[in-house]
Phi, psi and omega in degrees: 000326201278324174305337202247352162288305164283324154349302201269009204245315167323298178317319195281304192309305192319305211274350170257332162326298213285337153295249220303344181297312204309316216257347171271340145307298222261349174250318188319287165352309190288289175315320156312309199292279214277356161279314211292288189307343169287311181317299178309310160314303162325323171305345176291322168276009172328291161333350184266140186302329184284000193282136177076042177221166199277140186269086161316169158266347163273336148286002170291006168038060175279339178288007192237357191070001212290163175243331153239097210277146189226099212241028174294174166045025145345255179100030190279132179283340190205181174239136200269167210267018171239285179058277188258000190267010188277132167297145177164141146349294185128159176249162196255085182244123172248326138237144201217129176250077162250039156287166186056061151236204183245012200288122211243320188221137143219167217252222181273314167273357178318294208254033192308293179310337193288065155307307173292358189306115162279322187231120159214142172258089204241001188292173207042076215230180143262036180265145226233001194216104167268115186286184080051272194249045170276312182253040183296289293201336187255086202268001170219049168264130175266313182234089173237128151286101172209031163318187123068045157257222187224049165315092161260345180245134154239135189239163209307298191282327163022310178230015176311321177268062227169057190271337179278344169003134163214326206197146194213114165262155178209013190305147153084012171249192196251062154269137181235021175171154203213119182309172198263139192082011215288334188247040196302308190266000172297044206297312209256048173262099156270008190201099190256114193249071186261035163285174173063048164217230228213354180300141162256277182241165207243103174317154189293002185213074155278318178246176183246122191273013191256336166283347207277138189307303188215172174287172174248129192286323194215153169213116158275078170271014179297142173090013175245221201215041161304173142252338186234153167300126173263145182256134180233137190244119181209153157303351163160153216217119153249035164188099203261093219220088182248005150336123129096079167224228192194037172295152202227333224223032208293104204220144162189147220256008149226207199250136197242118172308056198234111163295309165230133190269169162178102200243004222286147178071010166297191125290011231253111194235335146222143173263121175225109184256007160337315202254006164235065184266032162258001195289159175243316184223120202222134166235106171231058197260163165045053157236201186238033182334089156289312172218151200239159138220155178128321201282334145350319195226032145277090169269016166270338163319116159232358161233145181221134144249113176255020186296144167047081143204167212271139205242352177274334148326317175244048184294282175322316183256034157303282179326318178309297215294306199285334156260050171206046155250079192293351183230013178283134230230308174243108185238143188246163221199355202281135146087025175285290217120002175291148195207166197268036154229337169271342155324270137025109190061016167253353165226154198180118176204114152278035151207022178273102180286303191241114162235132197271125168217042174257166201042049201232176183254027168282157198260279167260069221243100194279147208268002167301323149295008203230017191288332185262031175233052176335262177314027176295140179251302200230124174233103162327049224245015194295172171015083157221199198247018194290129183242346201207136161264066173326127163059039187301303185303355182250044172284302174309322188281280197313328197230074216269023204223352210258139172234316195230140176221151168256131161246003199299161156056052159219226197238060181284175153278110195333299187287338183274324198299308173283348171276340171257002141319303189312294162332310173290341155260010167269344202265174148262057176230125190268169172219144152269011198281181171265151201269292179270040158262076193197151159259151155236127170053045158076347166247134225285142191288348181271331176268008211257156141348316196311313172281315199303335184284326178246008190279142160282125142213197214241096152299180160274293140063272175303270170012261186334311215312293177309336169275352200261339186288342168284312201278329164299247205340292191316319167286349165260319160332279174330318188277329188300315158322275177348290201296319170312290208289355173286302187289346158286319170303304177280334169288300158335302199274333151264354173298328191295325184300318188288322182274328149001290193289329185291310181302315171327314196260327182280343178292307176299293169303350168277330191255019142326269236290336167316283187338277196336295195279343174274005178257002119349286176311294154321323255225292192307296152004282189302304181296345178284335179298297204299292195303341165306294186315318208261017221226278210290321178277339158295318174295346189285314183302328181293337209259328191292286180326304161320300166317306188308306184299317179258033151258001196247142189251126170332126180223127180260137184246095202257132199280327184255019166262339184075021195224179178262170165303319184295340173089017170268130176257143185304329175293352163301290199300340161299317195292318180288329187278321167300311166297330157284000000 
């Protein structure tokens, strides 16, 4: 046991050499590959009186006040070390610009004094090291910029004094690994950029999710040599970008708070989407999917791209998945492998507006099959092999929502081609195709005599060019949406809060003004009372007294009969009182 212990113990050291050897060739690599291309840039600025000089304090042109210097396109190699050593306040600079120089290292006193600094811009730089205390001092900097140098070491504390942090670039360097906490104190950070470097994997703690202030709107990890999905614990990420990596599995064993996914350009051969059913936007286009699961229980989906991948591997639980998506709103579809037989029972959605189903192998495409997505709008049918719209007339009956389909580029037939235009303008269903998108007797109509003195011509080429300047516009379209629809959503969500507090506050006053009035009420009670009682003991008194006056009788006394009116003579009444 103790031999097959050291063994595995051997093993492991061997196997982190041969890891850390791997990985200081691959940052060596990088940093070469990317000073020669900082060289090449540079030469456009050669010309400049600052190349290869020192950054002073009489060029921040501080006798002018500016509050925002702008010192790019340079070429200054160093910043010089009294810089910051001048007895003084500090300077009141809020933004500071040295891209595109040559500045290779700063140290602790580059930036002491820049207290007001907000924006500093250091990208296209050679700087290959962020120390400790290089940004010690810049405690309401907001926006850094440190793209396109040649960083492979960040050392741990780095951005520690940096509490005002929001948006930190790191795109385009030689990191090939990020310390554990590296952004611990970083609260107000939303917009994190580490594509185009050299990260394999991610320590298990970068942020603190219990200070951070708001989500992080973007995390760009696209463009490194991950292998594995990495789980990052933040309070919520609403844009997540692990595109043209070398993922293989999309898997993670707690539940990951990612609004928009974009995993696009992988290896990725299984989807287990269980832990992100809080996602809005999921892009997994250009992988190699055998199998998907999970997606049954995004009730939060509202986009999904699954282009060019094989979509008859998952077919079923596609089928499954996609009409028990209750908010799922666009699904693309392009270059799956669908043909007018797989096709068939395979989409069923009551809330899907836009569907890509282009660059695919359909012929004959019965619209019938597209019969169970009733709120369909806008449908995509470019590049395919469609010679026939089976059953085009029951479009308006099957798809009775629908406004616009693309047919371009594919192998109709002229004559069938103007009857179903003709049909699409008598109808309210728009089309993009072309007209003179058709063959006759097989040959394409931009090419026949017919055309030629005035058709321009359009290669693929063209085509490709034009389709990829539609798909960026769509796709920024799509991100301007998001982002519209997060802050509308975050507007919604305090108004609803604010109004809470009112309902919340108007309850407490009705049930104030409630007390009040039943302790009114009681109030009124007791005097209706008191007066009653005191009602009821005057009439008792009234009634006594009545009584009193008609039992007592008048009696007159005549002194000189010596008698009463009643006829008692005073010796009676003596006579009665001795006796008593």
């Amino acid at each position: 046991m103790q031999l097959r212990a050291r063994c595995t113990i051997v093993s492991l050291c061997v196997t982190t050499i041969c890891l850390l050897s791997c990985t200081s060739t691959n940052a060596d690599e990088c940093v070469g590959m990317k000073r020669d291309r900082h060289r090449t840039i540079m030469e456009e600025y050669r010309h400049s009186p600052n190349w290869d000089g020192y950054l002073t304090e009489d060029t921040l042109n501080l006798r002018n006040n500016e509050t925002e210097v702008d010192l790019s396109r340079q070429g200054f190699k160093e910043v010089h070390w009294h810089l910051s050593s001048i007895v003084g306040e500090g300077y009141e600079i809020f933004e500071l610009n040295l891209a595109f120089n040559n500045l290779e290292e700063l140290n602790e006193l580059t930036f002491l004094k820049f207290y007001s600094l907000e924006t500093l811009n250091l990208s296209n730089n050679r700087l290959q090291t962020i120390n400790n205390l290089t940004f010690g001092s810049l405690i309401r900097l907001v926006e850094l910029d440190l793209s396109f140098n040649l960083i492979h070491t960040l050392e741990r504390q780095a951005f520690d004094r940096l509490y005002a942090l929001e948006s930190l670039s790191l795109r385009e360097n030689c990191l090939v690994t990020l310390a554990p906490n590296q952004f611990h104190f970083n609260d107000h950070l939303s917009s994190l950029l580490l594509d185009h470097n050299q990260l394999a994997f991610l320590p298990p703690v970068l942020f603190d999710p219990i200070t951070m202030v708001d989500e992080i709107y973007e995390l760009d990890l696209s463009d490194n040599n991950f292998r594995r999905m990495p789980y990052i614990e933040t309070k919520e990420i609403a844009l997540l970008k692990l595109d043209n990596n070398h993922i293989e599995t999309l898997t993670v064993n707690k539940s990951f708070n990612v609004r928009a996914l974009q995993i696009q350009n992988n290896n990725i051969y299984d989807a287990d989407l269980f832990k992100f059913n809080r996602a809005e936007h999921i892009d997994l286009s250009h992988n190699n999917l055998d199998n998907i699961v999970g997606l049954h229980e995004m009730n939060q989906l509202e986009y999904l791209d699954l282009s060019s991948n094989n979509v008859s591997k998952f077919d079923y639980n596609l089928k499954y998945s996609i009409r028990n998506i209750p908010s799922l709103v666009t699904l693309r579809l392009q270059n799956c492998s669908l043909n007018d037989n797989n096709i068939q029972g395979l989409l069923a959605s009551e809330s899907i507006f836009n569907l890509d189903l282009s660059q695919n192998n359909f012929i004959r495409l019965n619209v019938s099959d597209l019969s169970r997505m009733r709120t369909l709008q806008y449908l995509s049918l470019n590049f395919n092999y469609l010679r026939e719209l089976v059953n085009y007339e029951r479009l308006g009956q099957e798809l009775p929502y629908l406004e616009l389909v693309s047919l371009s580029f594919n192998r109709w037939n002229c004559t069938y081609y103007d009857q179903l235009n003709a049909f699409l303008n008598r109808s309210h269903i728009r089309s993009t195709s072309d007209p003179r998108d058709c063959y006759i007797n097989g040959t394409h109509v931009t090419d026949s005599y017919v055309t030629d003195t005035f058709e321009p011509l359009y290669t693929m080429n063209h085509i490709k060019r034009d389709m990829t300047v539609l798909r960026n516009l769509g796709r920024n379209t799509i991100y301007f949406m998001y982002a519209l629809y997060s802050t509308i959503r975050g507007q919604h969500n305090e108004t609803m809060q604010h109004q809470r507090e009112q309902d919340r506050h108007l309850h407490d006053l009705e049930r104030d003004v409630d007390r009040l009035l039943g302790m009114l009420a009681f109030l009124v009670a007791i005097f209706a009372s008191v007066l009653l009682v005191a009602a009821a003991y005057g009439g008792y008194l009234l009634v006594r007294k009545w009584q009193h006056d008609r039992a007592v009788k008048v009696v007159t006394y005549n002194k000189r009969a010596n008698e009463f009116s009643n006829g008692v003579t005073v010796n009676d009444v003596m006579r009665d009182n001795s006796v008593a």
